[in-house]
C-alpha positions as CSV (number, residue, x, y, z in Angstrom):
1,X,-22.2,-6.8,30.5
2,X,-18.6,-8.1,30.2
3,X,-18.8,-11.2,28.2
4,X,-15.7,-14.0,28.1
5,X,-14.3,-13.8,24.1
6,X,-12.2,-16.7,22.8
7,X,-8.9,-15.6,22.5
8,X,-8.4,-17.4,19.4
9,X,-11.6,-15.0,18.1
10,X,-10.3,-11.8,19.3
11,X,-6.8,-12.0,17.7
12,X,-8.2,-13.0,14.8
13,X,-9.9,-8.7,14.9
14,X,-7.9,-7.4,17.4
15,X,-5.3,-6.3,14.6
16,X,-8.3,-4.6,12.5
17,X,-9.4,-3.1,16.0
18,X,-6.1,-1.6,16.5
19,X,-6.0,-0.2,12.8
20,X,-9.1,1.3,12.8
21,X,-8.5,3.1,16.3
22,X,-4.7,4.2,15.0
23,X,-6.8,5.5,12.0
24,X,-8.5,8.4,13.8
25,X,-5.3,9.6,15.9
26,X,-2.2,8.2,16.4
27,X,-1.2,6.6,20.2
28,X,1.1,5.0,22.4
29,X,0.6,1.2,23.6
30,X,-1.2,2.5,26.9
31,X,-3.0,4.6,25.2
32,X,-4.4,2.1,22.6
33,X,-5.5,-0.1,25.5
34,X,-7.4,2.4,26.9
35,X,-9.5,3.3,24.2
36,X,-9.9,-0.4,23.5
37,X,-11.5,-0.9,27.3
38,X,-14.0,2.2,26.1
39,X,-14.9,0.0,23.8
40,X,-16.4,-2.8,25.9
41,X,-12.9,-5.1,25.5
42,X,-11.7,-4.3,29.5
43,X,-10.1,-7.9,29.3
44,X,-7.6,-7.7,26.7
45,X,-4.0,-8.4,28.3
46,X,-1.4,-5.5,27.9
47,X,0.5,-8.6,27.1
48,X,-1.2,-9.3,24.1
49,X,-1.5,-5.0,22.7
50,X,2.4,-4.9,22.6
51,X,3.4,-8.1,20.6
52,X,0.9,-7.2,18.6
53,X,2.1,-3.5,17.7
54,X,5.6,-4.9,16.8
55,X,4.2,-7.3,14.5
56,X,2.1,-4.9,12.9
57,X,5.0,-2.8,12.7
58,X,7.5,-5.7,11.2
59,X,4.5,-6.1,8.4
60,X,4.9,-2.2,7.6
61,X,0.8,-1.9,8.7
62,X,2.1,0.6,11.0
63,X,5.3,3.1,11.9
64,X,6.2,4.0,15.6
65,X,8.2,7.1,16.3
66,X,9.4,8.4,19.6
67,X,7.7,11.6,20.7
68,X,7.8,13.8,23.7
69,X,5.5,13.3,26.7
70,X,4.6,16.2,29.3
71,X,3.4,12.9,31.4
72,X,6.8,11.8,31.6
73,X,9.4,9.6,29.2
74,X,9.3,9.8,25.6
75,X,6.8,7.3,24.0
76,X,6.1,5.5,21.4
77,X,3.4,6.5,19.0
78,X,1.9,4.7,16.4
79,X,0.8,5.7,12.9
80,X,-0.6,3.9,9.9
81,X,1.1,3.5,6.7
82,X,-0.5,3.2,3.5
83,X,-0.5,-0.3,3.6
84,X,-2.2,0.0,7.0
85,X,-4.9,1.6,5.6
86,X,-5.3,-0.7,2.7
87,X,-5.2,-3.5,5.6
88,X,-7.9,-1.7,7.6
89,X,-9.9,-1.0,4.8
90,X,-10.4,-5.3,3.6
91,X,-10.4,-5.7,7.5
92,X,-13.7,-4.0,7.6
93,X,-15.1,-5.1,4.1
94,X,-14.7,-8.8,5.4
95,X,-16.1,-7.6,8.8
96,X,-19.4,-6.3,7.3
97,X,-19.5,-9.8,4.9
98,X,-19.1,-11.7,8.2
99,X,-21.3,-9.9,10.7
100,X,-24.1,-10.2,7.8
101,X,-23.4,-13.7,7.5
102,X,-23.3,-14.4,11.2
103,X,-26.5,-12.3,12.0
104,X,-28.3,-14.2,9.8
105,X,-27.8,-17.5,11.4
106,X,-28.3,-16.6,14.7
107,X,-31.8,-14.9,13.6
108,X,-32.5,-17.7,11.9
109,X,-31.2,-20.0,15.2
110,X,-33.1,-18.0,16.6
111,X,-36.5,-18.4,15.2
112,X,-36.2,-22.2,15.2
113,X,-35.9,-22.1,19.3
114,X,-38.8,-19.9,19.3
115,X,-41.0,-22.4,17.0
């Protein structure tokens, strides 16, 4: 079920998204988009992925480096840095505080509609 996010929300993770999917193998811009729609997140604008990367990039979370394609051009792939790590690593202890936090008010929300 595709669900409309608030843009404001999803840039808010969309960084500790990126980090954490950078994390298990490096990739090009497409290829980061792609394996955020197999996550459920078809709607993010490629718009949106590319800023982003250079951003990341400028803050030294990340390192791109031109590599060879059989599919065509040269691209871009990404890699994290150490400080990348560290970033994706208090992106997913506040993650777990806030998903605990949040889960608790909406079972709590929850029972009160119920009652």
């Amino acid at each position: 079920m595709k669900q409309n996010i608030s843009s404001q929300m999803l840039k808010g993770i969309l960084q500790g998204i990126m980090l954490m999917i950078l994390a298990k193998r490096p990739d090009y811009g497409y290829g980061i988009s792609k394996q955020i729609n197999e996550y459920g997140l078809e709607d993010i604008p490629k718009g949106t992925i590319y800023p982003l990367l250079t951003a990341m990039e400028r803050r030294g979370l990340i390192v791109g480096k031109m590599e060879a394609s059989v599919d065509g051009p040269n691209r871009k792939y990404y890699f994290v840095t150490s400080e990348g790590e560290q970033a994706k690593q208090n992106f997913m202890q506040e993650w777990h505080f806030l998903k605990h936090a949040v889960d608790k008010l909406v079972e709590e929300n929850n029972q009160d509609e119920n009652q």
